[in-house]
C-alpha angles and dihedrals in degrees: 000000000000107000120234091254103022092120090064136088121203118197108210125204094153126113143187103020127313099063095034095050082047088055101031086065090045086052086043086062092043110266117147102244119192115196117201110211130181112260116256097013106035109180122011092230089062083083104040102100169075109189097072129183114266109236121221088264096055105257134117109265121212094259124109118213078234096067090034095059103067101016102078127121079034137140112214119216127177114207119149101224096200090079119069097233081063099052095049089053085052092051096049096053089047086060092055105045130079097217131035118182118187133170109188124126116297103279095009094118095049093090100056092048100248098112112130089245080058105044094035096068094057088039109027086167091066132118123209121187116198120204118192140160089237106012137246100304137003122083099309102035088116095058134105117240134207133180102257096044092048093049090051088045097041095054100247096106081050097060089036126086139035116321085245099033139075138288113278131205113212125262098264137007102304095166099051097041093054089047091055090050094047082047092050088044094049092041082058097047089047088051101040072050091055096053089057102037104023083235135126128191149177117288105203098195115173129189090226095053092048095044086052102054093045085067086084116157087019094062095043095059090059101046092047108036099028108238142115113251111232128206118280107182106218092345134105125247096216101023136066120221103022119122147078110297127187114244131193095281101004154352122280126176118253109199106172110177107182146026092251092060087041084057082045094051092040084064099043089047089054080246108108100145102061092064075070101036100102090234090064114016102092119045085237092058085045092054084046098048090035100137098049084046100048084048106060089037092057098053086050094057102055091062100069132048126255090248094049101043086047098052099050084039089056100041088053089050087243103149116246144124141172131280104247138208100215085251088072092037102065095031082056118119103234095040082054104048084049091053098230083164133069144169112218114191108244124201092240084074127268128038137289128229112232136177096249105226106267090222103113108204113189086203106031115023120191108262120216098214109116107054111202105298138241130256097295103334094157103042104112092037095049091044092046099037102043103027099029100237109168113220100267097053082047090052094049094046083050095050082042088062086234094123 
């Protein structure tokens, strides 16, 4: 079965996560991918671990679950760009890809010659796609950014934590991963432009300006009505309730949307005259009224167990749900009928655990084959079979240290 982008090539000169979850998704949806990695070391995430991937034999392999986690449906290639052998092979396989993603600092590239100025005029048609902490231009253009600094910046770390506690950064690397999925979305839309019009162009994609316009909602609030959001903890700014509550053994999740599933939980809760009461009837007066609510809810709560408050909830269609480790969360039912995991065979032996896409295609579905590759595992087949160097050229560029 031809996959939905297996007519395209994407040149990859991006590391750590932004620029490899962006074409990670691109590989996902069959592109050929090629990453260029630095002899000897490749990605920096290969070594951010442990934990580190056990190989067939038993041993701990040298990749990291890091690395693992946003380098699979690659090709490896290991070119050191500082020589200019190694420029010029870069450069030839720029001319013959469709896509190139970097994320180096703004102008970085411009001395090796793999600036897009320099590679569009021997490939018009390509497309190159730029990630960066600030962007190409403005104040801090020239900085350097990173994921937690972005998320306090950006206004993410200010909306996030309890009302008296700290600021709190997310769980993982939300700002690079939304930038790496703007950056998979805008690559897609370049190249749906090209087929029309036969052009490429630049794609300026910034961690600030991603993390920014995840905020939503957030941002919205504060743009229409005028005031600064505050932290909520597990609660929602515009709906009530709507937030994480301790049970008798545990915590489950209470979203409640509307005013019809608030009448719903007030009889499950032995409470039916409160979804009428004007303080609480409309989600506006609950968010009004947010702290007497919360209150009262939360001593309703801790009388009952999780498993029995979920089951009258559900079978009332009031939105909830548990609070999971990740051990329940992939040994749940509906995580494994929808094959979130999968085992992907790796050439040290064995197999590897990923996290499948969740994108579901009825024509081309994303196929799981090539696990995340070794230090340039693909080097000479992708020289010899892209750019047409014979062995010996390949063996010269090796003993050169080129490669």
């Amino acid at each position: 079965m031809v996959a939905a982008l297996s007519h395209i090539r994407v040149l990859d000169l991006s590391r750590v996560l932004a620029g490899p979850w962006a074409t990670q998704q691109l590989g996902d949806f069959g592109a050929e991918v090629i990453k260029i990695e630095r002899p000897g070391s490749g990605d920096d995430t290969r070594a951010w671990g442990p934990p580190f991937l056990v190989g067939g034999d038993g041993q701990a392999t040298a990749e990291s679950a890091y690395y693992l986690c946003t380098n699979r449906a690659k090709k490896s290639v290991t070119i050191d760009m500082a020589q200019p052998e190694g420029q010029r092979l870069v450069r030839d396989l720029a001319a013959k890809s469709d896509v190139v993603i970097e994320n180096f600092k703004v102008g970085a590239l411009r001395k090796y010659g793999l600036d897009y100025a320099t590679l569009r005029a021997a490939n018009p048609a390509l497309i190159y796609c730029s990630i960066t902490g600030f962007g190409q231009d403005g104040p801090l253009a020239d900085r350097a950014g990173y994921d937690v600094m972005i998320q306090g910046m950006g206004g993410l770390m200010g909306i996030t934590g309890e009302p008296a506690g700290e600021p709190m950064k997310v769980g993982v690397a939300v700002a690079d991963l939304f930038t790496g999925m703007y950056a998979a979305n805008a690559i897609l839309a370049a190249l749906a432009h090209r087929e029309r019009t036969g052009e490429g162009q630049a794609i300026d994609i910034a961690l600030l300006d991603a993390q920014i316009a995840m905020l939503a909602n957030v941002a919205s609030n504060y743009l229409v009505g005028g005031q600064l959001p505050q932290r909520h903890g597990n609660a929602h700014a515009n709906i009530v309730p709507y937030q994480a509550f301790a049970c008798r053994d545990g915590h489950i999740i209470l979203a409640v949307g509307n005013d019809g599933q608030f009448a719903r939980f007030c009889e499950i809760a032995g409470r039916p005259e409160l979804s009428g009461d004007p303080r609480f009837a409309t989600n506006p007066a609950r968010v009004a009224h947010r702290d007497e609510l919360v209150g009262m809810i939360t001593e309703w709560m801790r009388s009952r167990d999780m498993a029995d408050w979920i089951a009258a909830l559900e079978a009332a269609g009031v939105p909830c749900g548990p609070i999971n480790r990740l051990d329940a969360v992939f040994a749940h039912p509906q995580v494994v009928a929808r094959g979130i995991r999968v085992e992907v065979p790796h050439p040290a032996g064995g197999s590897v655990p990923l996290v499948a896409n969740p994108v579901k295609f009825s024509a081309t579905p994303v196929s799981y084959e090539a696990a995340p590759p070794l230090l340039g595992q693909h080097t000479r087949e992708v020289l010899a079979g892209v750019l047409g160097l014979d062995a010996a050229e390949i063996d010269r560029l090796a003993a050169a240290r080129v490669i």
